[in-house]
N, C-alpha and C positions, 0 to 999 in steps of 0.2 A: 492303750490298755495292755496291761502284763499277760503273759499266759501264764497259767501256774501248768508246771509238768509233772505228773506221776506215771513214772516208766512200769512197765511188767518187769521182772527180775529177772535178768539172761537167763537162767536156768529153767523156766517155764512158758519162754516164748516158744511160737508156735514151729514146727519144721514148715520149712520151702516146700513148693511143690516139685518134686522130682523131673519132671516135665511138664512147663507150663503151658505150653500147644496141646494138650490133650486136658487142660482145666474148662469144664463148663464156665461161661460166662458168667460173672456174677454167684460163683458159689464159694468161693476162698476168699477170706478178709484178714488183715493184716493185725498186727497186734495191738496195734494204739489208734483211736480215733482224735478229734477234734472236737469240742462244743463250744458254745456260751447261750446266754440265756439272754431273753428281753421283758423285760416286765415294766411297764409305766411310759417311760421316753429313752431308754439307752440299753444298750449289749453290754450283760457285763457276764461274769462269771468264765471268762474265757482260760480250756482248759485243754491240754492233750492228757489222753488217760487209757487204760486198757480198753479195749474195745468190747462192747459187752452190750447188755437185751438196756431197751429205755423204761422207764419209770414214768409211766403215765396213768394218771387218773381215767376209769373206765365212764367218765363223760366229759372226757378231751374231745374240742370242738372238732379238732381232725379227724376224728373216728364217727364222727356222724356226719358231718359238712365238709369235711372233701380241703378245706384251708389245708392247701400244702403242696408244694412246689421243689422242686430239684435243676441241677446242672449234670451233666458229662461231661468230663474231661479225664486226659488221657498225659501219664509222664511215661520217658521211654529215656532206657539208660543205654546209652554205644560209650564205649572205656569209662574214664572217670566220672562221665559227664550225665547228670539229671534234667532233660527236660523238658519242659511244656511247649504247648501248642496256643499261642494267642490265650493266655488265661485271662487275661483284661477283659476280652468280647464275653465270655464265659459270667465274670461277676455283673459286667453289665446288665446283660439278660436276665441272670438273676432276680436283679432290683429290677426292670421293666415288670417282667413275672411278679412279684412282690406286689409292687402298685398297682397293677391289673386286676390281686387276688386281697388285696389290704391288708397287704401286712408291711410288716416294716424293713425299711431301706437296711445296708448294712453299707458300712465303709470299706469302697472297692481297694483301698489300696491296703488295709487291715487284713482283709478277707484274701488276698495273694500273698502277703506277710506271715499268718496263720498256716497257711496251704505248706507254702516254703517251709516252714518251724517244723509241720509234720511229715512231711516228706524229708527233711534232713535224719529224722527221727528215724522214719520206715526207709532208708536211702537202700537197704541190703534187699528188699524185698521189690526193688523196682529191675524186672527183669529185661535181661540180656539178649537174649536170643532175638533175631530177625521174626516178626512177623508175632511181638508179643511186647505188650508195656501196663501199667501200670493205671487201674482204671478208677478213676475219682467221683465220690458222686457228694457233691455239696446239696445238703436238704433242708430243708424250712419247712415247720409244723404248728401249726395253733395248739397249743395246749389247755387253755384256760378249761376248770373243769365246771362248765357248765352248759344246759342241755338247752337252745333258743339260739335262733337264727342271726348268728352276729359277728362281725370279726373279734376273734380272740382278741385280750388285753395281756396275752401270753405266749411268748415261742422258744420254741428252741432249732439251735440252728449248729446242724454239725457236721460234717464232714468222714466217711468212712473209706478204703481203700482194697481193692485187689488183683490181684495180679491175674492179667489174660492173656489167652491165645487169642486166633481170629474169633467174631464173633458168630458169623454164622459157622458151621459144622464142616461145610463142604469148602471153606478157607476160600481164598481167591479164587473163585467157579463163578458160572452161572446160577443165580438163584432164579428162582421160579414165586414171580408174584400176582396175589387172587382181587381180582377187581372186585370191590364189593359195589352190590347194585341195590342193594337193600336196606344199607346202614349206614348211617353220615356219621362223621366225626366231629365237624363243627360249623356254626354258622358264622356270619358275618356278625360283628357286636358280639359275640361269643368269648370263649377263651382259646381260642385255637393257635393265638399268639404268642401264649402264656404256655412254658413249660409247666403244666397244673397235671399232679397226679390223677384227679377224674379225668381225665384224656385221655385218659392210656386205659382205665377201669374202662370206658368206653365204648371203646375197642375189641374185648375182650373175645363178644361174641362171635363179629366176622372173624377175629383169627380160628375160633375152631372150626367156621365150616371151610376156611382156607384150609386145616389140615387134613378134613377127611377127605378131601381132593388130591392132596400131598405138594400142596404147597405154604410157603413160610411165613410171608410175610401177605400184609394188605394194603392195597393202592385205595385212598378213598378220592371220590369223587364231591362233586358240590352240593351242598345240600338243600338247594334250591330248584336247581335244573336237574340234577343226579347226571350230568353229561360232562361237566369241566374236570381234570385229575386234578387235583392238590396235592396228595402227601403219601407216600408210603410210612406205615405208623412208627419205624425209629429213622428213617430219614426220607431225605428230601428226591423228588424223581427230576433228570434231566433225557431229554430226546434228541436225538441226535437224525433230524430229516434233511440227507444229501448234504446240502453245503452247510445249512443252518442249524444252532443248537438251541432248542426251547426247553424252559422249565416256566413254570406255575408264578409268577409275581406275588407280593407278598401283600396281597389284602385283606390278612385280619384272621384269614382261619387256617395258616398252616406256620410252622415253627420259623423265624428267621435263622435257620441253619447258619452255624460258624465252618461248618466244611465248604456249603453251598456256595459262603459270601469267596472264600478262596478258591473254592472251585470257579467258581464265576472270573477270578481275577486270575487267573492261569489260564484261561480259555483267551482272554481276551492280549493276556502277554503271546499266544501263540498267533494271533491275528488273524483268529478265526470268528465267523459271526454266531454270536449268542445273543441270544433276546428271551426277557424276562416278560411273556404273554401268555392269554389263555390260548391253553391247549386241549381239545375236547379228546373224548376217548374216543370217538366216532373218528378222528383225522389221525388216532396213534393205530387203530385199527386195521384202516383201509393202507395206512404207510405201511404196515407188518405188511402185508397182503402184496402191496405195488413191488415192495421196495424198496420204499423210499424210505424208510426206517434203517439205519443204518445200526442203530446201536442205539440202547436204553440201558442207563444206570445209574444207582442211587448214592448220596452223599449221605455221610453223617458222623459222627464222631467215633459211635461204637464200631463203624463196618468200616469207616473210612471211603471208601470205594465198593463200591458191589454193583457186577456187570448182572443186567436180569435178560436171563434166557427165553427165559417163557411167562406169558401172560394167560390168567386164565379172566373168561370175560363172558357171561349169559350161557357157562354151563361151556364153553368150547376152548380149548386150550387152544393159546398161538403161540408160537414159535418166532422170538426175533434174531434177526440174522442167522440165520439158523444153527442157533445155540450157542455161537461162537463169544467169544472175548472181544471188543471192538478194539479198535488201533487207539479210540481216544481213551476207552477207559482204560486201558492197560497202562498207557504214560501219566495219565492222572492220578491214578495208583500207588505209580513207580516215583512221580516226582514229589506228591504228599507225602509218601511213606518217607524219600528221601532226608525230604526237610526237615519233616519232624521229628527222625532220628537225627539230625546232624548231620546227615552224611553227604545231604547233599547243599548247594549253596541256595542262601536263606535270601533272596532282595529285596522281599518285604518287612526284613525284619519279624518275622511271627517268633523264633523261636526264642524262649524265656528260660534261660541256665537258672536252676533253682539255689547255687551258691550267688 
């Protein structure tokens, strides 16, 4: 399939951000997006064009039923050079998400094709500075305008872009995250597999009583037992007890993270033991408490790495390791961050030069 281009005119694209470390997350977008359309059996209409508000019928099935689905990813520029972090695992996901929600497959090797075309396009706006890159978010939406319980015979699937600093506020620190004990995220047969916009809609209400506590983020637990961790709601939790590192295995109600799967594979090149089991919050508890909790932190694309300080849990705030940075998150950090700038050497191959 062709992409047809319609550029903005030098003269009325938008200015840089002056300082991209001091950009909110998610609030600057670049000047041209990506589309195309599905209607019947095939993606066609594929376009780069200025980036601008969508055109949808007010009984677009996304706007009542929830049909619609997204990716993160992340470009980052060191000298001449544009680029990705495993974008392959990224479309993947995508199409599982897809099939999970019914809607339709797209052609993964199309859809990194497309990605590349726009990003050669926005190459100026993909910044420079350490500790800042370029933030993608590939989306899929049922359009069909009709009001009944059904997967759309219509989507659209587009691609937008912008340029970040770190994602939380307080940059490489300790974040401070609020157990929720009251609110589940997802069950088993559920979509908790499924990067599904209702997921995140969710969510919504533990994160505010997370903030009138003054904390950022929320750990949910199982929604069966309310006692196993899963997820922190934009990434993934790993634990770090004395010699052994546990995170949450992936059965069906939390996200298969493209950080976690590498975080997982650098833990294991260091020859340290990780194991992918349940973990209750009663054993992450009593470890804050023993000691035996060395270090808790979270993987994910937008944060990358985030050491968590503090856990808040039945109304009582804990303190892990006491507040401190641990030895492993800080190298896991340093040698993600490295990779995925270029900077540092790549032996899994992850990183994808966008020329």
């Amino acid at each position: 399939m062709n992409i047809e281009v319609d550029l903005v005119p030098k003269d009325e694209r938008k200015p840089k951000p002056s300082d991209v470390l001091q950009v909110a997350f998610g609030t600057v977008f670049t000047d041209h997006m990506f589309s195309m359309s599905h209607s019947g059996t095939e993606w066609t209409d594929a376009r780069i064009h200025p980036y601008g508000p969508l055109s949808l019928s007010p009984a677009a099935l996304c706007l009542h039923y929830g049909q619609g689905i997204f990716e993160g990813m992340k470009a980052y520029c060191r000298g001449d050079r544009v680029l990705l972090f495993r974008p392959e695992k990224n479309f993947e996901r995508l199409n599982e998400s897809a099939r999970r929600m019914v809607m339709p497959e797209i052609d993964e090797a199309f859809a990194l094709h497309s990605l590349k075309e726009l990003l050669n396009i926005e190459r100026s706006w993909v910044p420079d500075v350490p500790g800042s890159s370029l933030y993608i978010r590939p989306t899929m939406i049922g359009t069909e305008p009709k009001l009944g319980v059904k997967p759309s015979s219509e989507y659209l699937y587009y691609i937008i872009l912008g340029p970040v600093g770190p994602y939380f506020k307080e940059g490489f620190a300790p974040v401070k995250i609020y157990v929720s004990d009251r609110y589940v995220r997802a069950v088993r047969g559920g979509t908790g597999a499924a990067k599904a916009s209702g997921n995140y809609a969710a969510g919504l209400l533990a994160g505010t009583d997370a903030t009138k506590v003054g904390y950022s983020q929320v750990l949910w637990l199982d929604a069966l037992e309310n006692r196993w961790i899963e997820e922190v709601g934009t990434m993934n939790l790993m634990i770090r007890f004395d010699d052994e590192i546990a995170t949450p295995p992936l059965t069906g109600t939390i996200l298969p993270g493209i950080t976690r799967d590498s975080v997982l594979t650098l833990i294991k090149d260091y020859g340290m033991n990780v194991k992918e089991r349940m973990v209750s919050i009663d054993e992450v508890i009593e470890g804050i408490k023993s000691g035996k909790v060395k270090e808790i932190f979270g993987c994910g694309t937008a944060a990358i790495i985030a050491p968590v300080g503090f856990l808040w849990y039945k109304d009582t705030p804990y303190e892990v390791a006491n507040g401190k940075i641990g030895e492993l998150t800080q190298r896991l950090f340093d040698e993600l961050i490295g990779i995925q700038s270029g900077e540092l050497e790549d032996p899994h191959d992850w990183v994808v030069p966008i020329d």
